[in-house]
C-alpha positions as CSV (number, residue, x, y, z in Angstrom):
1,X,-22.7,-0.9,-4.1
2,X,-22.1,-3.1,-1.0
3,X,-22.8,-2.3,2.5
4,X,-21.4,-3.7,5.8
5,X,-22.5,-2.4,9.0
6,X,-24.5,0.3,6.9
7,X,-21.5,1.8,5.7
8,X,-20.7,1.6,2.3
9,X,-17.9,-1.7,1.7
10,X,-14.4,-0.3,1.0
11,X,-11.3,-1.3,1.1
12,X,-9.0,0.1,3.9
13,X,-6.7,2.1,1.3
14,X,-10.2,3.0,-0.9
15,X,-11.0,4.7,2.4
16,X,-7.2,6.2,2.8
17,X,-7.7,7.3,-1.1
18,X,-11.4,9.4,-0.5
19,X,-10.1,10.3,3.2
20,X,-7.1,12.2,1.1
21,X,-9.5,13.0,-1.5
22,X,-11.6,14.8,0.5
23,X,-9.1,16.8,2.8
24,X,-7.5,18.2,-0.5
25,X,-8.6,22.1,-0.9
26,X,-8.3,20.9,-4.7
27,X,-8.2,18.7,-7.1
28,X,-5.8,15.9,-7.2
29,X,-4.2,13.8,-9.5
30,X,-3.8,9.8,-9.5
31,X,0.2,10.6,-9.0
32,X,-0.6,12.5,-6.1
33,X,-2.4,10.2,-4.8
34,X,0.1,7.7,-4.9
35,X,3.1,10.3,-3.8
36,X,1.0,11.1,-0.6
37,X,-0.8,7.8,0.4
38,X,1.9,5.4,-0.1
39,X,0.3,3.0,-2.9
40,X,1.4,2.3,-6.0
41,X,-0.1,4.7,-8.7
42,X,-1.8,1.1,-10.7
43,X,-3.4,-0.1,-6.7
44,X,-4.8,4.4,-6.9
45,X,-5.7,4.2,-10.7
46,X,-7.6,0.7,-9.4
47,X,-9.4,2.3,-6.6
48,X,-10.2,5.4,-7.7
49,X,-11.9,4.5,-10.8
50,X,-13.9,1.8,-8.5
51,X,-15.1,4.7,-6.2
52,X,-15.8,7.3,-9.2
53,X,-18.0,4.4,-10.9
54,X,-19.7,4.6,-7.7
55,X,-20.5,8.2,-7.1
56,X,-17.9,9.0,-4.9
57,X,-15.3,11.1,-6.9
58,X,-16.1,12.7,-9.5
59,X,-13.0,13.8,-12.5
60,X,-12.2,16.9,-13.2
61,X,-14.0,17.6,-17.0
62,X,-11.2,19.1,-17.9
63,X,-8.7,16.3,-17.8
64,X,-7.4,15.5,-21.3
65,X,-6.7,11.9,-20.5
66,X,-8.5,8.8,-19.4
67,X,-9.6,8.2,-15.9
68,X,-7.1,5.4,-14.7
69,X,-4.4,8.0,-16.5
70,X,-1.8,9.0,-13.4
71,X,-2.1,12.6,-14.7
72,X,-6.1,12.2,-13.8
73,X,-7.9,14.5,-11.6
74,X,-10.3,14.0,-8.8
75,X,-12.5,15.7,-6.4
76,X,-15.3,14.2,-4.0
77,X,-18.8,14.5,-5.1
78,X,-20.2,17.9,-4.1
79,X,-23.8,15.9,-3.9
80,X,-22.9,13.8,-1.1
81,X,-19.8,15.7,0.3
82,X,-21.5,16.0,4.0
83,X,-21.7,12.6,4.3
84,X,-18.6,11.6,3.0
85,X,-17.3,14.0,5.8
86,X,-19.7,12.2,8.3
87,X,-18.5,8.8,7.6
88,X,-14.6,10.0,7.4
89,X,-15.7,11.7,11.2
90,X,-17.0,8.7,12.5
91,X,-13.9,6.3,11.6
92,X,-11.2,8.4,12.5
């Protein structure tokens, strides 16, 4: 993982995809993603493989198809939910 300004190096609409991520009460989908955030479901599928390779999200185990899959399912990591949330906080 890469850090700048000791924040972990994402993209703006990485940040946009965890920020919706993470204010979801459940798990969402790739499609949703997309339908809500306003990028294509390919740039979503993209990013949110990149930040579950890196801890970030985690996919729902029972998901019957493959993670870049629009139908996929996603939740932030319980393990480092708080400071998800703190970073989120601090840029707005």
């Amino acid at each position: 993982m890469i850090f700048k300004d000791g924040l972990p190096y994402l993209s703006k609409e990485q940040w946009n995809i965890l920020k919706y991520v993470r204010r979801s009460p459940h798990r969402v989908s790739i499609r949703d993603i997309s339908n809500n955030v306003g990028i294509d479901i390919e740039g979503v599928a993209e990013s949110v493989v990149y930040l579950k390779e890196i801890g970030m999200l985690v996919k729902d185990r029972r998901d019957v198809v493959p993670p870049a899959h629009p139908d996929a399912t996603f939740y932030t990591n319980q393990n480092i939910s708080r400071i998800i949330d703190s970073i989120l906080d601090w840029l707005g």
